[in-house]
N, C-alpha and C positions, 0 to 999 in steps of 0.2 A: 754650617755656613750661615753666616749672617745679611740679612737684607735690609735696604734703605725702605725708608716709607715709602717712596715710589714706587720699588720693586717690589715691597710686599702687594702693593695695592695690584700691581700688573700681575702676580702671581695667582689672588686671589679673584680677582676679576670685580673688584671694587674700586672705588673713588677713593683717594688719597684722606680726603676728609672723614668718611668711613675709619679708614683705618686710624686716622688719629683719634675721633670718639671711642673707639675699641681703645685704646692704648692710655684715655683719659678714663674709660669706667675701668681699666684694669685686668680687663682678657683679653690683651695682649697683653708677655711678658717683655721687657725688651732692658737693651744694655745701652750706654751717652758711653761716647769714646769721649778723650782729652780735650776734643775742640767743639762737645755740645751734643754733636750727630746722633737720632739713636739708629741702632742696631737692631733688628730684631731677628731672635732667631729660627732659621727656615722648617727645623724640625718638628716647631710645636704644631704645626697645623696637620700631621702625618694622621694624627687620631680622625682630627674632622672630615681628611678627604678618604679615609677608611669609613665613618659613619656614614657619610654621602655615598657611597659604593655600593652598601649593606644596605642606604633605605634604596636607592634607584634597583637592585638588584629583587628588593621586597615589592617595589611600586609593579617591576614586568610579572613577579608572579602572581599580584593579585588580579592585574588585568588579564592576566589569559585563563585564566582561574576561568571553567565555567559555569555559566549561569544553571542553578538548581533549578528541574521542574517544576513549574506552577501546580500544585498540590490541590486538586479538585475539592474541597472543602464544602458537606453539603449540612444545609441547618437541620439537624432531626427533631424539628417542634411536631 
């Protein structure tokens, strides 16, 4: 499925101008139909919102992670 710069931008929850600096440095890949438009399309970001899942998924286990005893630590001079 392919989406307009609009749509990508709504998809991704950015600002359209966002999305066309991404598509000027070249991560985003994208396709100009006959009359100019580009296309882009909606599969490529499958990876990013699995890495986003992976670290939000990593962020609850280090918070509930808990805190190690304070280790009484005595100077033997």
């Amino acid at each position: 499925m392919y989406l307009t710069i609009e749509e990508t931008a709504e998809y991704l929850s950015v600002s359209e101008q966002y999305v066309k600096n991404l598509i000027l440095q070249g991560k985003i890949r994208f396709l100009q139909d006959g009359e100019g438009a580009i296309l882009i399309f909606k599969d490529q970001f499958k990876t990013h919102f699995e890495q986003l899942e992976r670290y939000k998924d990593l962020v609850k286990e280090l918070a509930n992670e808990p805190i190690p005893e304070d280790r009484d630590i005595k100077d033997e001079d």
